[in-house]
N, C-alpha and C positions, 0 to 999 in steps of 0.2 A: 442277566440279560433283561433289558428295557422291554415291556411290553406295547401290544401298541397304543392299547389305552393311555397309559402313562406319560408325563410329561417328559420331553428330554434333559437331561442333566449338564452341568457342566463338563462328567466323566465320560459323557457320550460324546458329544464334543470333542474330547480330546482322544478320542479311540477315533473318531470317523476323519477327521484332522492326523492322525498320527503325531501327536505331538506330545509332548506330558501337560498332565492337568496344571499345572504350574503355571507353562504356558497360554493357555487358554484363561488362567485368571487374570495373568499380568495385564492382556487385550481388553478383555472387558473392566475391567479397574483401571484401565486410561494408562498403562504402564507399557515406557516403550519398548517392545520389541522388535525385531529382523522382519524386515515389511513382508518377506517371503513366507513368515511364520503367522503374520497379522491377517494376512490375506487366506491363508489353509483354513486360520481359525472362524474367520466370519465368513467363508464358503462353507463349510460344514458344519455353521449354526444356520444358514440358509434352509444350504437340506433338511435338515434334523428340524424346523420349525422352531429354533431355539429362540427362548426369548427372557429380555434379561430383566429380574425384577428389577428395577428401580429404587424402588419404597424400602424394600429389604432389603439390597443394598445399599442405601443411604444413611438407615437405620445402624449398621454394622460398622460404617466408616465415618459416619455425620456428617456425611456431605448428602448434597442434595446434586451434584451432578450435572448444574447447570452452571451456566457462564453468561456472562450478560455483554453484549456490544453495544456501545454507545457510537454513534456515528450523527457526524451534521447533516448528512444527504442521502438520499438514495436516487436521485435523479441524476447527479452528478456521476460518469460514467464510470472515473475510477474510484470514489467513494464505493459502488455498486458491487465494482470488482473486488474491492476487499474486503464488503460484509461477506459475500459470497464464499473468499476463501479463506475466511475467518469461522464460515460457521461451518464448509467442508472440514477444517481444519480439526473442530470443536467434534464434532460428530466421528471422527476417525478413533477422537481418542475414547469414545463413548460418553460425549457433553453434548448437552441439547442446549440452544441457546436462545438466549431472551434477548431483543433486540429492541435498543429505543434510541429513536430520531429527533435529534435536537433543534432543526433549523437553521441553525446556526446563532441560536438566541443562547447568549450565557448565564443567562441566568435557567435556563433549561436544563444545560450542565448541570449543575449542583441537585437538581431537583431529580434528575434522572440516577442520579448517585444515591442519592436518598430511596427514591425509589425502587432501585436495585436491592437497596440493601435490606429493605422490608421485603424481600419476596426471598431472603436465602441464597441469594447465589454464593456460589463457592468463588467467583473472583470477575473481575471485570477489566475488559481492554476496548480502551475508549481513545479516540482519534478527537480531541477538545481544542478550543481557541480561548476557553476562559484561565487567564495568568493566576487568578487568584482562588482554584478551585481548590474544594477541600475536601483530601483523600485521609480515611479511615486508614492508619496502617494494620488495623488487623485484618483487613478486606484485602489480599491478593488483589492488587493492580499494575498494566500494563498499558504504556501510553505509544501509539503511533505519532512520530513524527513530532513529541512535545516534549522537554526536557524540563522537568519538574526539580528532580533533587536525587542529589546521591539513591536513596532509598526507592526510587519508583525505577523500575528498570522500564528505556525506551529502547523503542525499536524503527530503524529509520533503515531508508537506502542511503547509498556514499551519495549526496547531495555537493556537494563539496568537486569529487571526484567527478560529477556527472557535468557540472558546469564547467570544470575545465577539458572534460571530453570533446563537447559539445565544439569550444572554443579551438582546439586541435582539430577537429574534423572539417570545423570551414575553413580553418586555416590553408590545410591542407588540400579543401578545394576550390583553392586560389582566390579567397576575400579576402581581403585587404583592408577593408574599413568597416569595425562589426558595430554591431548594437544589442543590445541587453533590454527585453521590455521585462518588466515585473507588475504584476498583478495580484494581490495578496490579503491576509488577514496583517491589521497592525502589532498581532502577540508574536513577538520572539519564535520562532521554532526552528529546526533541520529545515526545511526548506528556503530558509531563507542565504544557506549558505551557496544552493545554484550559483547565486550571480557574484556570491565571491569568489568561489573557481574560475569562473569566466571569466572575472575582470583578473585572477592574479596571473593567469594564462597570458590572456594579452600583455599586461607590463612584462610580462619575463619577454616575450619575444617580441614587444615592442611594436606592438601591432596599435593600428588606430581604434580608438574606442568609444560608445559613450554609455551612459546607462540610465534608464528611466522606469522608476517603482513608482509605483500610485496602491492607496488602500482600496481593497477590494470595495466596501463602500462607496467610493466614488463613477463605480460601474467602469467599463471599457471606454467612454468618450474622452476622456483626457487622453491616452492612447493614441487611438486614430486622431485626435488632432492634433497632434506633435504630428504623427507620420503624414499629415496633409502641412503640416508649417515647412516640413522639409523636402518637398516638392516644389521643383520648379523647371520650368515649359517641361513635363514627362518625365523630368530624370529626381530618381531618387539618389542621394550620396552615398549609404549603406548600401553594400553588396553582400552582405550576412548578418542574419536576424538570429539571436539567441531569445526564444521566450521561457516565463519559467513555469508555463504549463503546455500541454498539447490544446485545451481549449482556448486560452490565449494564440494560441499559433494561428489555430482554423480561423480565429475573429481576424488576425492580423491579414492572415493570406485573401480571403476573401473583401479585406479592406483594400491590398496593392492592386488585385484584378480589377475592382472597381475602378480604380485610379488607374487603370491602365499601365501597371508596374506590372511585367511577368514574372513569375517564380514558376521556375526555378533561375528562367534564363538572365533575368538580370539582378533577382534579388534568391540568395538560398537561404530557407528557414529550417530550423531546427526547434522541436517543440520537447517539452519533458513531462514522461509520463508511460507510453507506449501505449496510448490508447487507439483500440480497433475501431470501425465504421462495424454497426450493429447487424447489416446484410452481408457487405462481404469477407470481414472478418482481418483486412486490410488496414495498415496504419495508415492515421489519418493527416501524416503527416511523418518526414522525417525524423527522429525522435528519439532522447534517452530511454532506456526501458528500464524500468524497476520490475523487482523481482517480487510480485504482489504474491505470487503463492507462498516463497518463503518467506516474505517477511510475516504473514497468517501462521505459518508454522511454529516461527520463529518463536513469535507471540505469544502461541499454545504451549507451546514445550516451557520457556522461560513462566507463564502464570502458572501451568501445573508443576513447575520443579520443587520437589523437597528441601532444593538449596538455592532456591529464587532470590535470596540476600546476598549470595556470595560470588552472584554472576554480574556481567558488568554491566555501570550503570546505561551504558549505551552500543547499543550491536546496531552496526553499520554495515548492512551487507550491497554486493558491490552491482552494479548497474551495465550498460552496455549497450550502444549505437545499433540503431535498423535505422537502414534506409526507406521510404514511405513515398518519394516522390518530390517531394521538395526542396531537394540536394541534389547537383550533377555529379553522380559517383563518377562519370567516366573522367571528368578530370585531372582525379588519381590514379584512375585505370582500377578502380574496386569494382 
């Protein structure tokens, strides 16, 4: 029997948990078990004041137990969101994480890698726009939404799937003539496939269309002044906006009401993202949603997998329509 003086054990733990020790090590070694049994075990390390060495366990299995996020932004809302449940993610499994912000400067990339790698992390999952960056394959890595090579596993939402959702959804609430804005990084990646769901939607059903990408570089004003070249006396031709982000949406929506274009009633937007307004917790916009906590999960489980090589190069998991306000659901009667 533990005294009180005494520190508590692991074997306390799994007595005050009811669970076998076993279990209680798999939790704290980042090894997944039955959430019901995850959750017994880190409540009655609570009580118990258990606390877990680090140093001596790092020492025992040569990991140091940390994980490093590279991310371009933290200002950007859904960048924000997925440091957030990447480092929930990180922490469940018992990884503490080292967090470095690029700017969106590429040559920042490589240096942040670098500097990862001097500090010991046991692996890194980074969200990058640099095409020619250069990954250590003995460093466990994981790339959001960037498709490197066989060998680096990414992880993306159906991008693909979500632009032909998008394209279905206004269809279906009676547009007729859509349009596709893109606003973006010039590097290759999963998001770029949005606007080819959207446009292969329209050809199959023969809907009118057109499509306009600009490099993120060139800021938002090429945009709005396409959407002011195709104004004339008050009427816009587009009666559905596909944008390939939710902040492109807001710039756009806020660009028609200036112009005296209403949305929803004479133009419907659809933005992709599912990002919320900070106060009321409301989409800011009607919206694809990506699955930002699993695809943090996602990312966790495939960087710590024992069998990280033999999973596939790219996990797509799937997306899904909220309405936000800037779509007339009653149309369909949804």
């Amino acid at each position: 029997m533990r005294t009180k003086s005494s520190a508590p054990t692991m074997k306390d733990v799994a007595q005050e948990a009811g669970v076998a020790l076993g279990t209680v090590s798999k939790v704290f070694n980042g090894i997944p078990v039955g959430e019901s049994y995850r959750v017994r075990v880190q409540e009655a390390a609570d009580r118990l004041g258990y606390q877990v060495n680090n140093y001596a366990r790092g020492l025992k299995t040569n990991k140091t137990f940390t994980a490093a996020v590279i991310i371009p932004s933290t200002t950007h809302p859904f960048f924000s969101l997925l440091t957030e449940e990447l480092s929930r993610a990180l922490s469940l499994r018992g990884y503490r994480t080292l967090l470095a912000i690029t700017s969106f400067d590429l040559a920042s990339e490589q240096q942040c890698i670098e500097m990862v790698r001097q500090n010991k992390v046991d692996g890194i999952i980074a969200l990058t726009y640099n095409p020619d960056l250069r990954i250590d394959d003995s460093l466990p890595f994981v790339s959001i939404d960037r498709f490197y090579s066989a060998s680096i596993p990414c992880v993306s939402s159906d991008n693909y799937g979500g632009g032909q959702l998008a394209a279905e959804k206004l269809h279906s609430l009676g547009c007729k003539n859509l349009l596709f804005l893109r606003s973006g990084s010039s590097v290759p990646g999963e998001p770029d496939k949005r606007g080819a769901g959207f446009e292969a939607y329209c050809q199959l059903h023969r809907l009118s269309s057109q499509s306009l990408r600009i490099d993120d570089t060139e800021g938002i004003r090429p945009i709005l002044d396409f959407i002011d070249s195709q104004i004339r006396d008050g009427h816009f031709p587009f009666d559905g906006i596909f944008c390939s982000t939710d902040h492109l949406a807001v710039d756009v929506l806020n660009h028609l009401t200036l112009r005296g274009i209403p949305c929803p009633e004479e133009v419907q937007l659809i933005g992709f993202d599912g990002l919320k307004d900070f106060f009321t917790h409301k989409p800011v916009c009607s919206t694809i949603v990506q699955p930002v906590s699993e695809m943090a999960r996602t990312a966790v489980d495939i960087l710590l997998s024992q069998d990280r090589f033999r999973l596939s190069a790219l996990t797509c998991l799937p997306v899904r329509y909220q309405a936000g306000g800037t779509t007339r659901e009653d149309v369909s009667g949804s």
